[in-house]
CHARMM internal coordinates of N, CA and C (Angstrom, degrees):
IC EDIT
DIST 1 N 1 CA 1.4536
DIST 1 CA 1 C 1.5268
ANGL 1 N 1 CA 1 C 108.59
DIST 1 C 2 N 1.6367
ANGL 1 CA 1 C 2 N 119.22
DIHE 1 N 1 CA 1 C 2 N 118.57
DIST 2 N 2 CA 1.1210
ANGL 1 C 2 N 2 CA 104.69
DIHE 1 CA 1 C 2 N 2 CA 154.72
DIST 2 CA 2 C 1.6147
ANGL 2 N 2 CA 2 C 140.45
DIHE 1 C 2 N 2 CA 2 C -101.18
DIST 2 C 3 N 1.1721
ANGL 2 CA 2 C 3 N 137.13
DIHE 2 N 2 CA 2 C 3 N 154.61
DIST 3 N 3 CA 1.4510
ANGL 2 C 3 N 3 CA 131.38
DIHE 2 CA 2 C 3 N 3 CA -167.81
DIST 3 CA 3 C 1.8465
ANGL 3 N 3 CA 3 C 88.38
DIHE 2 C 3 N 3 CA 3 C -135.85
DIST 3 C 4 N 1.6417
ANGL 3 CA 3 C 4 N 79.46
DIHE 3 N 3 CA 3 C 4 N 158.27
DIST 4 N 4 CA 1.2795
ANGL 3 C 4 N 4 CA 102.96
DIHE 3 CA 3 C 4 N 4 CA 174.72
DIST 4 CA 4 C 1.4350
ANGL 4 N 4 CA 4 C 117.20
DIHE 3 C 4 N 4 CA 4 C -134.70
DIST 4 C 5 N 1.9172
ANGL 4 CA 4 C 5 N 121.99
DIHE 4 N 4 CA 4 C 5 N 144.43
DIST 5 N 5 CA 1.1672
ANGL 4 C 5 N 5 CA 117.19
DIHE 4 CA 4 C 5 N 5 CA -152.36
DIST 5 CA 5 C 1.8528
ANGL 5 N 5 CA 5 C 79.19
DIHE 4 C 5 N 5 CA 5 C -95.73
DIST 5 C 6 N 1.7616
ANGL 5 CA 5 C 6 N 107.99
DIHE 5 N 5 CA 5 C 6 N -176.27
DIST 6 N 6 CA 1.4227
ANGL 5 C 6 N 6 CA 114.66
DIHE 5 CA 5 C 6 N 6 CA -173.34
DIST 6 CA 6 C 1.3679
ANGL 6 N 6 CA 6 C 96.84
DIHE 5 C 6 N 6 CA 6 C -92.41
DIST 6 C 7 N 1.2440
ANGL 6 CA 6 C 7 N 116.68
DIHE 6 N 6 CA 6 C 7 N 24.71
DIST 7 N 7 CA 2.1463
ANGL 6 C 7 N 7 CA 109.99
DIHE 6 CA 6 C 7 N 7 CA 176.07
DIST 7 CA 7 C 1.4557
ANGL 7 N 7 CA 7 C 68.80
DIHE 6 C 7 N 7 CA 7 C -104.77
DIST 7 C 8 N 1.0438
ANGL 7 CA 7 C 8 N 120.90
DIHE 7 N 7 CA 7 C 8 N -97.09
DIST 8 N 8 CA 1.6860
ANGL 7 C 8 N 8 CA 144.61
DIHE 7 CA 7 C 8 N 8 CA -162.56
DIST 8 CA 8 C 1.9502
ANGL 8 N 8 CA 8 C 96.59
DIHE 7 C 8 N 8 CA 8 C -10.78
DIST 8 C 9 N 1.5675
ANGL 8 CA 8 C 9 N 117.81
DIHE 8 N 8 CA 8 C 9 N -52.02
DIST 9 N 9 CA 1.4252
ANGL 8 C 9 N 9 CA 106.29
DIHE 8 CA 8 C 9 N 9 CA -174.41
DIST 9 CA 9 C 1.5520
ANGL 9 N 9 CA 9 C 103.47
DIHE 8 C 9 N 9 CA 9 C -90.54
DIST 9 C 10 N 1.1680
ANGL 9 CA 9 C 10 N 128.67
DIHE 9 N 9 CA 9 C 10 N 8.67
DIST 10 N 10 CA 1.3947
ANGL 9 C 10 N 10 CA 121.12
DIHE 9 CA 9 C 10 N 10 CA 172.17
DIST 10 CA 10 C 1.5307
ANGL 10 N 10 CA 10 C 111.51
DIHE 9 C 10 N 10 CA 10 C -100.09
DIST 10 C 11 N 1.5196
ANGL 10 CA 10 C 11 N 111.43
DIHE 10 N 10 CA 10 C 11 N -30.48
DIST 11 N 11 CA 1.6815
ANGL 10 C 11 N 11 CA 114.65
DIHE 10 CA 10 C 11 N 11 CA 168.90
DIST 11 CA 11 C 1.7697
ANGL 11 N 11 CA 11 C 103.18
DIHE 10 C 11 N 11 CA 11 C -63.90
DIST 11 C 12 N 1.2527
ANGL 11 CA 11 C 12 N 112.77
DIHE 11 N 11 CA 11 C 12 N -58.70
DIST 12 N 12 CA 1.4854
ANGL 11 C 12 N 12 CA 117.14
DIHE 11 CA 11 C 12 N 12 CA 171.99
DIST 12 CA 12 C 1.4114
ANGL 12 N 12 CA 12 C 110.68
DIHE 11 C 12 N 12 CA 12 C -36.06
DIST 12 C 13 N 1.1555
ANGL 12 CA 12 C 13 N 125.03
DIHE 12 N 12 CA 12 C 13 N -76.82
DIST 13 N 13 CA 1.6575
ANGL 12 C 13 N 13 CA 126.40
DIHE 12 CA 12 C 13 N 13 CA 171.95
DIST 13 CA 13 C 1.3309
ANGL 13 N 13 CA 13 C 109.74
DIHE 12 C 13 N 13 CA 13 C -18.87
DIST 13 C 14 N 1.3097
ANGL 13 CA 13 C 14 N 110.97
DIHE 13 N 13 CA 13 C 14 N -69.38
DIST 14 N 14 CA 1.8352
ANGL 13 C 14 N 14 CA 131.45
DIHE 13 CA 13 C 14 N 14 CA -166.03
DIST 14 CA 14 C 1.1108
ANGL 14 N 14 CA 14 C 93.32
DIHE 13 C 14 N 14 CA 14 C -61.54
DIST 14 C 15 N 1.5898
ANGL 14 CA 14 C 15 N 138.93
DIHE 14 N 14 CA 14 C 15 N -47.00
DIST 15 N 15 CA 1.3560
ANGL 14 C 15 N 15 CA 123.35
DIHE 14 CA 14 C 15 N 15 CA -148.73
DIST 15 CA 15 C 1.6955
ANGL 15 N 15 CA 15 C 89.41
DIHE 14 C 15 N 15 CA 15 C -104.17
DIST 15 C 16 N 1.0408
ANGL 15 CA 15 C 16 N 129.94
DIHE 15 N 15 CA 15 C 16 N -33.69
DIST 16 N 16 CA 1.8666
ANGL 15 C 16 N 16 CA 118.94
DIHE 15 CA 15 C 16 N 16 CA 179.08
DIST 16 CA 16 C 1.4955
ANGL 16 N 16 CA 16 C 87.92
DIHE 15 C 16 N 16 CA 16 C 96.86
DIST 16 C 17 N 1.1766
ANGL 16 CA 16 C 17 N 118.08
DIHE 16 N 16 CA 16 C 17 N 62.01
DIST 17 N 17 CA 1.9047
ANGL 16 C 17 N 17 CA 125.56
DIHE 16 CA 16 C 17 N 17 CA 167.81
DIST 17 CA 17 C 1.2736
ANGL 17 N 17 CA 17 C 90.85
DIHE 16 C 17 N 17 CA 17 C -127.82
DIST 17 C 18 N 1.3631
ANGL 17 CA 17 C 18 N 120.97
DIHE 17 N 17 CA 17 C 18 N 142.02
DIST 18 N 18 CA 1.2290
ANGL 17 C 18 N 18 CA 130.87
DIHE 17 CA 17 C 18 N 18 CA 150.62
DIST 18 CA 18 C 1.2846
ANGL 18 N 18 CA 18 C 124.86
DIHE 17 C 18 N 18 CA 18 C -111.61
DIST 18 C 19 N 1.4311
ANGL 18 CA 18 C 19 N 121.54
DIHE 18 N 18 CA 18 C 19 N -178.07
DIST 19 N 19 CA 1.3812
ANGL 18 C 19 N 19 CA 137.69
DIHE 18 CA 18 C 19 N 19 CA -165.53
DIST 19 CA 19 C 1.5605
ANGL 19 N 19 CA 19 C 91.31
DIHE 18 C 19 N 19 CA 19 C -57.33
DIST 19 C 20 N 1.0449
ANGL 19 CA 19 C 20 N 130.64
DIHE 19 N 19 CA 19 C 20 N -68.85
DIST 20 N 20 CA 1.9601
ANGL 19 C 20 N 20 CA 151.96
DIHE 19 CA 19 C 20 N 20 CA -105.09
DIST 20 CA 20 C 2.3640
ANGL 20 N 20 CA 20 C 58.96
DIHE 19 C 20 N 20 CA 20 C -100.74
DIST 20 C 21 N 0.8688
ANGL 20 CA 20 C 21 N 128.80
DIHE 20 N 20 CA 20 C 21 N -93.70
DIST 21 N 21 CA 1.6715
ANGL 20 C 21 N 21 CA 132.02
DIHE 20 CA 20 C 21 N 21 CA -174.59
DIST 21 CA 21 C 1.1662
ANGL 21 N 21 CA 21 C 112.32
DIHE 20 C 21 N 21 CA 21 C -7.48
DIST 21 C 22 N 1.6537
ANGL 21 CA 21 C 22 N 111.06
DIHE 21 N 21 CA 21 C 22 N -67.17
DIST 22 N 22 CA 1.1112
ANGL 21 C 22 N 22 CA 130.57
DIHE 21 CA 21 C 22 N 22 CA 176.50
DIST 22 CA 22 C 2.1291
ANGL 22 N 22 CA 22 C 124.24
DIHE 21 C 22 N 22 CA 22 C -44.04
DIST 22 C 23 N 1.2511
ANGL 22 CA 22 C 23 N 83.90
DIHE 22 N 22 CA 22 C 23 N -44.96
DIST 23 N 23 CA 1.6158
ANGL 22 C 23 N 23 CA 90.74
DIHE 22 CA 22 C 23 N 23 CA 169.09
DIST 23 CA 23 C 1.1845
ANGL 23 N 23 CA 23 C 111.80
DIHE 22 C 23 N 23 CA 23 C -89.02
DIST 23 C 24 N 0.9025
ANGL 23 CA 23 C 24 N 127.75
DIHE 23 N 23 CA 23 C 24 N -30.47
DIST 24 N 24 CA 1.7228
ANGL 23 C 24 N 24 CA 140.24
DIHE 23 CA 23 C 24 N 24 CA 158.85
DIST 24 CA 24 C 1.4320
ANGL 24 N 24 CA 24 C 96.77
DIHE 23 C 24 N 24 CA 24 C -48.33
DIST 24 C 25 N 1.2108
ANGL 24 CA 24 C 25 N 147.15
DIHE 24 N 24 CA 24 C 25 N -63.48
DIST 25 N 25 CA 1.4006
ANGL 24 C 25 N 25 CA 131.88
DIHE 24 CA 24 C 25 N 25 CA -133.46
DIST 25 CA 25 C 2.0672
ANGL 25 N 25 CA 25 C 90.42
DIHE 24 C 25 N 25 CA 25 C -94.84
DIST 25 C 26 N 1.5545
ANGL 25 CA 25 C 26 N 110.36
DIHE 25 N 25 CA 25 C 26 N -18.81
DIST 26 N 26 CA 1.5640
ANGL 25 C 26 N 26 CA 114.86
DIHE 25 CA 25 C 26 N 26 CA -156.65
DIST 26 CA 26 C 1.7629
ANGL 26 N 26 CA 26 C 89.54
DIHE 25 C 26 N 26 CA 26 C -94.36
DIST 26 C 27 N 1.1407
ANGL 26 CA 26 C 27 N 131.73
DIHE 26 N 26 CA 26 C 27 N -5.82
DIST 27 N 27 CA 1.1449
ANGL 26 C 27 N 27 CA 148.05
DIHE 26 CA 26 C 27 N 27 CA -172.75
DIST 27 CA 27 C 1.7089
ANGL 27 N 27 CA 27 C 119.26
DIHE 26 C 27 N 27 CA 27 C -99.13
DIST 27 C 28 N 1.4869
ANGL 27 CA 27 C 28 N 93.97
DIHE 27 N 27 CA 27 C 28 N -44.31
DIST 28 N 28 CA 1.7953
ANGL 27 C 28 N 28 CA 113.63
DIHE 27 CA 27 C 28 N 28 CA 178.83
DIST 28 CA 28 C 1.5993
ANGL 28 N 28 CA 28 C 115.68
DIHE 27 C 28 N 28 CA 28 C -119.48
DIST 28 C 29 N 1.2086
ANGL 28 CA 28 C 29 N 112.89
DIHE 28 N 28 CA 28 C 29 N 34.40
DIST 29 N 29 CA 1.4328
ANGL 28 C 29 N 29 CA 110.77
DIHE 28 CA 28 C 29 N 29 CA -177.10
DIST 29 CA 29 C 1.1729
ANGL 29 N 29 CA 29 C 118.52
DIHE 28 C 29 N 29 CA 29 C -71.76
DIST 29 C 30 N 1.6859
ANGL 29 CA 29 C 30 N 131.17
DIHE 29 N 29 CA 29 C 30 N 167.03
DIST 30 N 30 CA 1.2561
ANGL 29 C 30 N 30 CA 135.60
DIHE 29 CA 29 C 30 N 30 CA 179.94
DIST 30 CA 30 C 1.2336
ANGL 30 N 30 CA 30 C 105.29
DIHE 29 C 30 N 30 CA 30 C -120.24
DIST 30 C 31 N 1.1588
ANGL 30 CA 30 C 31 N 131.14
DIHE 30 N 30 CA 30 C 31 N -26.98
DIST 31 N 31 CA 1.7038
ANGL 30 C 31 N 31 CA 134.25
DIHE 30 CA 30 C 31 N 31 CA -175.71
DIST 31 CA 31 C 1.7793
ANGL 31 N 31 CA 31 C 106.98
DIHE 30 C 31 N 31 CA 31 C -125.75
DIST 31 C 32 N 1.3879
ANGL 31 CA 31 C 32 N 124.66
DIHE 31 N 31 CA 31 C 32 N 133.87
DIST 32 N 32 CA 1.2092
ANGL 31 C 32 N 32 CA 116.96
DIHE 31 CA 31 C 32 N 32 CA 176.07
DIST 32 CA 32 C 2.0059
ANGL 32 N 32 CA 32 C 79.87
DIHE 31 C 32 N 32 CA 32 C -131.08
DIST 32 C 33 N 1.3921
ANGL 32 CA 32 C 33 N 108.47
DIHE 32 N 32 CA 32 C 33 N 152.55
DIST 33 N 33 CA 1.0335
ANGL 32 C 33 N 33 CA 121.61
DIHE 32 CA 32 C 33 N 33 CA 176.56
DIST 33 CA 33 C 1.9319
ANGL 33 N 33 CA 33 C 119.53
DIHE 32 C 33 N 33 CA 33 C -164.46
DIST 33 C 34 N 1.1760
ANGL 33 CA 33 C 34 N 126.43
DIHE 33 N 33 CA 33 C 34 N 157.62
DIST 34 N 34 CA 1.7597
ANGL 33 C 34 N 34 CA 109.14
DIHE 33 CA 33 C 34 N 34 CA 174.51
DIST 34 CA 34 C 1.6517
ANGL 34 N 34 CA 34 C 99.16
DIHE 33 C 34 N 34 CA 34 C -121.30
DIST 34 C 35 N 1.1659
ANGL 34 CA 34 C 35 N 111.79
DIHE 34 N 34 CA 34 C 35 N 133.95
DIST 35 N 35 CA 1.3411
ANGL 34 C 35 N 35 CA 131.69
DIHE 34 CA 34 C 35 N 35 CA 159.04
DIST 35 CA 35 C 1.9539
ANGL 35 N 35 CA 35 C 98.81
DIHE 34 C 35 N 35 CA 35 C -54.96
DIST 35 C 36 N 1.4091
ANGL 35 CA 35 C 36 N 88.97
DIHE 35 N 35 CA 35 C 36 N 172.39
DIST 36 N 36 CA 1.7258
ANGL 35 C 36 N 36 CA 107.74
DIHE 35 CA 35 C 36 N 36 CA -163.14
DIST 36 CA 36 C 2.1962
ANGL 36 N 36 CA 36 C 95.88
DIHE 35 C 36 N 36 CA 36 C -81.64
DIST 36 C 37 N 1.0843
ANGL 36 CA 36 C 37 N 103.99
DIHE 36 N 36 CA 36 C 37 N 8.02
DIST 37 N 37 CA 1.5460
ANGL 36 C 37 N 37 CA 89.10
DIHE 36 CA 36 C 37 N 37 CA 173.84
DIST 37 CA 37 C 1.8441
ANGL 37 N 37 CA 37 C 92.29
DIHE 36 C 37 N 37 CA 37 C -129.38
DIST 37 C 38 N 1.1719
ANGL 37 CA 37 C 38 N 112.09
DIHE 37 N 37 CA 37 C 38 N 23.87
DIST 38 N 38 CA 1.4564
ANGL 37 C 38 N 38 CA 111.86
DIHE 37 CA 37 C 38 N 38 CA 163.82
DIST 38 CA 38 C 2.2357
ANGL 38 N 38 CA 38 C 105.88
DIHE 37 C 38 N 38 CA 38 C 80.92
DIST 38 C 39 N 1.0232
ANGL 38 CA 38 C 39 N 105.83
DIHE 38 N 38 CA 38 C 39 N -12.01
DIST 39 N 39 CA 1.3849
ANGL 38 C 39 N 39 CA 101.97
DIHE 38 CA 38 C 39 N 39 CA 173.07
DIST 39 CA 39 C 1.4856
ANGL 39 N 39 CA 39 C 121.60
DIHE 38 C 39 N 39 CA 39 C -49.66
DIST 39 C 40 N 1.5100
ANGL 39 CA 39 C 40 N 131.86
DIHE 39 N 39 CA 39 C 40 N 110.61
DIST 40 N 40 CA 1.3662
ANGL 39 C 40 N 40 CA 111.33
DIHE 39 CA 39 C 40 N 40 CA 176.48
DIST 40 CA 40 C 1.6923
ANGL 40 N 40 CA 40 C 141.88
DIHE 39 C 40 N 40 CA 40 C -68.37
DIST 40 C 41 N 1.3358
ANGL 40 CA 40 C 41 N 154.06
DIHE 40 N 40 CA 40 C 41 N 131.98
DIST 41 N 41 CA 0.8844
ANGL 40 C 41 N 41 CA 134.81
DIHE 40 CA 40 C 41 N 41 CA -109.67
DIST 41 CA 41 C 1.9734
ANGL 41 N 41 CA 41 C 91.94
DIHE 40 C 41 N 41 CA 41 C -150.71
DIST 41 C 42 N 1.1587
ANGL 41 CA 41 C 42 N 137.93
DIHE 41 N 41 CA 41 C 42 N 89.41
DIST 42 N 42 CA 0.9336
ANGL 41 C 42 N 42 CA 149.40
DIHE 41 CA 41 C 42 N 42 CA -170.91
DIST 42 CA 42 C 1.6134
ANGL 42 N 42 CA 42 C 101.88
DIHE 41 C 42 N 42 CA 42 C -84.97
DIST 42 C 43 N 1.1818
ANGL 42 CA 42 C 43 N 122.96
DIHE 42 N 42 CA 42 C 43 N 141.55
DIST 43 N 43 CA 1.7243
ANGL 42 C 43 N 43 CA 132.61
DIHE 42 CA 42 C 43 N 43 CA 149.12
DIST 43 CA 43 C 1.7110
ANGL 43 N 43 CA 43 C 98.88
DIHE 42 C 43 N 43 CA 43 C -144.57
DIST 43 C 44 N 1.4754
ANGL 43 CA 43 C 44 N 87.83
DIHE 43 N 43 CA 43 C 44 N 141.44
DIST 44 N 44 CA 1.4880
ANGL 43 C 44 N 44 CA 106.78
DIHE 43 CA 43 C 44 N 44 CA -178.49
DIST 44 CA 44 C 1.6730
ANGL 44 N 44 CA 44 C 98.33
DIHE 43 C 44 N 44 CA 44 C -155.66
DIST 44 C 45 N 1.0951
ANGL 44 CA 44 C 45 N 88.60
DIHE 44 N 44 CA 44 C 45 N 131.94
DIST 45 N 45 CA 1.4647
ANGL 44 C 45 N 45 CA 113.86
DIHE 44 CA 44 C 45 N 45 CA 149.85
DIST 45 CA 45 C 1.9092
ANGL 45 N 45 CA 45 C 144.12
DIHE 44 C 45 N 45 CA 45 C -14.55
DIST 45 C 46 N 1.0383
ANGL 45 CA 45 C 46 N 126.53
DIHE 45 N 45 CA 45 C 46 N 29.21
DIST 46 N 46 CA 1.2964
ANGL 45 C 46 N 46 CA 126.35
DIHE 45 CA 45 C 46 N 46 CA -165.72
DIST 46 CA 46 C 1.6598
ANGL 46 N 46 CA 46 C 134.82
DIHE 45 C 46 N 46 CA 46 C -30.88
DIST 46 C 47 N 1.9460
ANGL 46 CA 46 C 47 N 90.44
DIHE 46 N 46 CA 46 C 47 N -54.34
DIST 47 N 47 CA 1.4698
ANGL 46 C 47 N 47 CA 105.77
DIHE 46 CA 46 C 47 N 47 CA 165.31
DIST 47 CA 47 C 1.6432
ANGL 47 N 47 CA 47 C 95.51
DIHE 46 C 47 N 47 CA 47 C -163.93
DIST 47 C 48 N 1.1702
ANGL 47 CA 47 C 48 N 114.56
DIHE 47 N 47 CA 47 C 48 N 170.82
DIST 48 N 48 CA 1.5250
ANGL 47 C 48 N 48 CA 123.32
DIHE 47 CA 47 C 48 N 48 CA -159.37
DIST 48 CA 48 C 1.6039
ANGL 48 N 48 CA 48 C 84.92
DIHE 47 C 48 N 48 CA 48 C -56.97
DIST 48 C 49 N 0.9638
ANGL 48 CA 48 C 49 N 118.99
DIHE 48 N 48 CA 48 C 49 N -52.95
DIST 49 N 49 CA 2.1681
ANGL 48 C 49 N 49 CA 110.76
DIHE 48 CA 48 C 49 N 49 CA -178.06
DIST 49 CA 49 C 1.5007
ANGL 49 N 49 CA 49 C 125.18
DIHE 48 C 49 N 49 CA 49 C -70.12
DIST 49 C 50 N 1.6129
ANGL 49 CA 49 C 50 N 120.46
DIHE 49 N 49 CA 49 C 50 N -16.26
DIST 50 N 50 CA 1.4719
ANGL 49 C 50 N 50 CA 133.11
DIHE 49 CA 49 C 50 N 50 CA -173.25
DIST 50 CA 50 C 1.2514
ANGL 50 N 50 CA 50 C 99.82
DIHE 49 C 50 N 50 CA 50 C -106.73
DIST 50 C 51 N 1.4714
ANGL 50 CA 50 C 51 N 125.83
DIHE 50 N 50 CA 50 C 51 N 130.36
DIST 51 N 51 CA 1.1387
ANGL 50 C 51 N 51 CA 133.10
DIHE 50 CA 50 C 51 N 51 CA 155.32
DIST 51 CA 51 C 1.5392
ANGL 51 N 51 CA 51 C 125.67
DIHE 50 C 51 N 51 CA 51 C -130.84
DIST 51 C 52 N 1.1653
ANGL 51 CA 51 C 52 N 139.88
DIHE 51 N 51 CA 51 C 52 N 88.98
DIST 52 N 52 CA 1.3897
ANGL 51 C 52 N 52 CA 142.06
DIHE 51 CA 51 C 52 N 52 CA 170.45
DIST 52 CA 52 C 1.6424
ANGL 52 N 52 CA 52 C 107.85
DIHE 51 C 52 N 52 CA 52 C -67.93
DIST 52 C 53 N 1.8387
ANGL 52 CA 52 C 53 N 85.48
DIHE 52 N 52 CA 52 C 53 N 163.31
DIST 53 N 53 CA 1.3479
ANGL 52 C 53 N 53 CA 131.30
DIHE 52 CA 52 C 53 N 53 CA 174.86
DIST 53 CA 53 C 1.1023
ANGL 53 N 53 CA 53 C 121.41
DIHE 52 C 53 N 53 CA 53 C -123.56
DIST 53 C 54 N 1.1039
ANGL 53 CA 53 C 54 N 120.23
DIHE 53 N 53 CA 53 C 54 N 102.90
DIST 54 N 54 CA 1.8275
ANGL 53 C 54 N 54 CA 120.48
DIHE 53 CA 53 C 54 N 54 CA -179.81
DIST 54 CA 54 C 1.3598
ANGL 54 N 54 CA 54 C 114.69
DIHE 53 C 54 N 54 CA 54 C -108.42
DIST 54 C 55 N 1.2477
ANGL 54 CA 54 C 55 N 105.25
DIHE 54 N 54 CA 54 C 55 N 130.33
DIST 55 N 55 CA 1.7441
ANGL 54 C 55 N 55 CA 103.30
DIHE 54 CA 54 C 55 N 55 CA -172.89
DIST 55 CA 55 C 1.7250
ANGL 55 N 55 CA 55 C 107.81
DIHE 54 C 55 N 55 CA 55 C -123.51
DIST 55 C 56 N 1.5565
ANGL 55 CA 55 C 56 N 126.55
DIHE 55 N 55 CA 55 C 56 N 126.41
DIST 56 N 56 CA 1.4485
ANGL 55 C 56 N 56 CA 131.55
DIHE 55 CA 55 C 56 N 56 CA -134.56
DIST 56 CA 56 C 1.5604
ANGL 56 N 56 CA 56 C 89.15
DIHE 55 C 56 N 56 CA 56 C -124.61
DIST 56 C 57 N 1.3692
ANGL 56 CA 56 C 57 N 114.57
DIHE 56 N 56 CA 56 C 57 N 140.45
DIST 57 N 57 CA 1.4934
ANGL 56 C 57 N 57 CA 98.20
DIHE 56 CA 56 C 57 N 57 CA 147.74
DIST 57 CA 57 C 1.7310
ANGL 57 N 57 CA 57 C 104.16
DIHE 56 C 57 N 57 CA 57 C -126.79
DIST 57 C 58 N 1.3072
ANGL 57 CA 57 C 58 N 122.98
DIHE 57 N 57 CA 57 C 58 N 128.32
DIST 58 N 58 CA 0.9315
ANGL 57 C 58 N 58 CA 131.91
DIHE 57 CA 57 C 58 N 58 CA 174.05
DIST 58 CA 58 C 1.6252
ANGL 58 N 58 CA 58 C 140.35
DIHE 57 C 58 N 58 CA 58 C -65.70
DIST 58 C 59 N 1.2397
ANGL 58 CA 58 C 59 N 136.47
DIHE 58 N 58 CA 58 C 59 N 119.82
DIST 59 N 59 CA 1.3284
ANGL 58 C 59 N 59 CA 131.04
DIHE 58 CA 58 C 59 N 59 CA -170.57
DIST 59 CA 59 C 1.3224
ANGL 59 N 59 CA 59 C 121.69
DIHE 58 C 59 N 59 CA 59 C -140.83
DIST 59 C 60 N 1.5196
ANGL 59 CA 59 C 60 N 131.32
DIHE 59 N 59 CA 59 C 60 N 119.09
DIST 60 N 60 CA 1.4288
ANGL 59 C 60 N 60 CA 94.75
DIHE 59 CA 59 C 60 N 60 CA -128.15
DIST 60 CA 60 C 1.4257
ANGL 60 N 60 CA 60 C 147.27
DIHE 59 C 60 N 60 CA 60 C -19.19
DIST 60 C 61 N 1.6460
ANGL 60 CA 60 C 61 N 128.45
DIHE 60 N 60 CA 60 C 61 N -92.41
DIST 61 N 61 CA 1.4884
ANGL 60 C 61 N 61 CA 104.55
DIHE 60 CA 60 C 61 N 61 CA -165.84
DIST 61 CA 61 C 1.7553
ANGL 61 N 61 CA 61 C 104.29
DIHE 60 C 61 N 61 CA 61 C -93.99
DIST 61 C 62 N 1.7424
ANGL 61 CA 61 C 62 N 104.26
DIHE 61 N 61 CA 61 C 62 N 26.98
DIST 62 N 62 CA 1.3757
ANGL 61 C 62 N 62 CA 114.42
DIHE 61 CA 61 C 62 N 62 CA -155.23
DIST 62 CA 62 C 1.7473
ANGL 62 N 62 CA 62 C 90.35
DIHE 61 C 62 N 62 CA 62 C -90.71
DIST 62 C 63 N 1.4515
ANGL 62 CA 62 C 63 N 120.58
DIHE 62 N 62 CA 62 C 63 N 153.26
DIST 63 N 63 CA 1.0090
ANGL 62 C 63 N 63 CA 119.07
DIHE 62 CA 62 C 63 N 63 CA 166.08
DIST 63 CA 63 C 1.8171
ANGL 63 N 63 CA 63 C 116.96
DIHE 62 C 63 N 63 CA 63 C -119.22
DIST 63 C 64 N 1.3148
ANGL 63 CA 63 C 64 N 139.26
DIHE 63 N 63 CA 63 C 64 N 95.02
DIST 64 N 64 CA 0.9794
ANGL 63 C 64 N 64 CA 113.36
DIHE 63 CA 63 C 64 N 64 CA -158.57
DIST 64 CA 64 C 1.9480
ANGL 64 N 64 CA 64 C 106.12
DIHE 63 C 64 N 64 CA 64 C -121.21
DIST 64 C 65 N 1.5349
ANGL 64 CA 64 C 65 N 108.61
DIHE 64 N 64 CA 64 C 65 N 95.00
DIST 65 N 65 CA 1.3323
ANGL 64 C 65 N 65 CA 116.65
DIHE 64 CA 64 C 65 N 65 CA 174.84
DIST 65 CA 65 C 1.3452
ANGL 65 N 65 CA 65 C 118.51
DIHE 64 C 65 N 65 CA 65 C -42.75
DIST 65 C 66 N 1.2661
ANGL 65 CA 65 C 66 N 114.88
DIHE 65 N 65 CA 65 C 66 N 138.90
DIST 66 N 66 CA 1.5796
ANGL 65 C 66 N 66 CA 146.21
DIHE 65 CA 65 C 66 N 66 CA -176.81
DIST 66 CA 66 C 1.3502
ANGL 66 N 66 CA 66 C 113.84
DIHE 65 C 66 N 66 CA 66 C -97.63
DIST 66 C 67 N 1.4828
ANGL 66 CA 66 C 67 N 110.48
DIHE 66 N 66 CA 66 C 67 N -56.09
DIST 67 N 67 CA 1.6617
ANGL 66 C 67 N 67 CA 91.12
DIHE 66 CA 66 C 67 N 67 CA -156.49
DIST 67 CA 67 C 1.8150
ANGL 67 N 67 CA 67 C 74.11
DIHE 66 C 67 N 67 CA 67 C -161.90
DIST 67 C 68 N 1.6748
ANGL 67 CA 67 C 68 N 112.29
DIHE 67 N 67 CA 67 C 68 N 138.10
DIST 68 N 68 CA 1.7638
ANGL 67 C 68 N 68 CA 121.31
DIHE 67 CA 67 C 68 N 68 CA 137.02
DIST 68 CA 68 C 0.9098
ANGL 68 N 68 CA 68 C 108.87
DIHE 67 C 68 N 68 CA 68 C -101.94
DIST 68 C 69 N 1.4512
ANGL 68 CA 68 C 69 N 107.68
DIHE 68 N 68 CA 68 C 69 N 166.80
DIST 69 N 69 CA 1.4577
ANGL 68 C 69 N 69 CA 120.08
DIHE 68 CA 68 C 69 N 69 CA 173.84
DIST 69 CA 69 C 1.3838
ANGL 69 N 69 CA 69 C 95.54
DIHE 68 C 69 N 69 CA 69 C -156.93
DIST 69 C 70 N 1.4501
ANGL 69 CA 69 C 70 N 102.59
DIHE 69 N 69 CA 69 C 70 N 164.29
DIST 70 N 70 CA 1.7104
ANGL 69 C 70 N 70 CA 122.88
DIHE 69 CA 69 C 70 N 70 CA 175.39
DIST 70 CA 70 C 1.9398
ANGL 70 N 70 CA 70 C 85.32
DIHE 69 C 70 N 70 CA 70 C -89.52
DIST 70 C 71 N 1.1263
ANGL 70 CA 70 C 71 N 109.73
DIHE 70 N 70 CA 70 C 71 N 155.90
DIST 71 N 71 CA 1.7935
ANGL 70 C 71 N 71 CA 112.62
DIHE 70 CA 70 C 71 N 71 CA 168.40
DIST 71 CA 71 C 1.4912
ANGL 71 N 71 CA 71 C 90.84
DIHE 70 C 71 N 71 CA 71 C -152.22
END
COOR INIT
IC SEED 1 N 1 CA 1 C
IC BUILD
């Protein structure tokens, strides 16, 4: 299951990412990495001009997004 916090759908709004991307990008990523408080930190590829950042915090099989970004 994934959830999303109200930063995560208000950056989405602002930035014009949607859901259907978002699982798309956590699905097709090229870089997985954790920031210094352990959050995992996805960027993938959208189209040769779109590139996201997805940042996850994990709970068991729960997925609950933090923050997109364009990078």
């Amino acid at each position: 299951m994934i959830y999303y916090t109200e930063h995560a759908k208000n950056r989405m709004l602002q930035r014009g990412i949607t859901k259907e991307e978002v699982e798309y990008g956590l699905q097709n990523y090229h870089t997985h990495y954790h920031d210094e408080t352990g959050n995992h930190i996805y960027r993938a590829d959208l189209t040769i001009e779109r590139h996201i950042k997805i940042v996850v915090v994990y709970n068991k099989d729960e997925k609950t997004i933090i923050t997109v970004a364009d990078y």
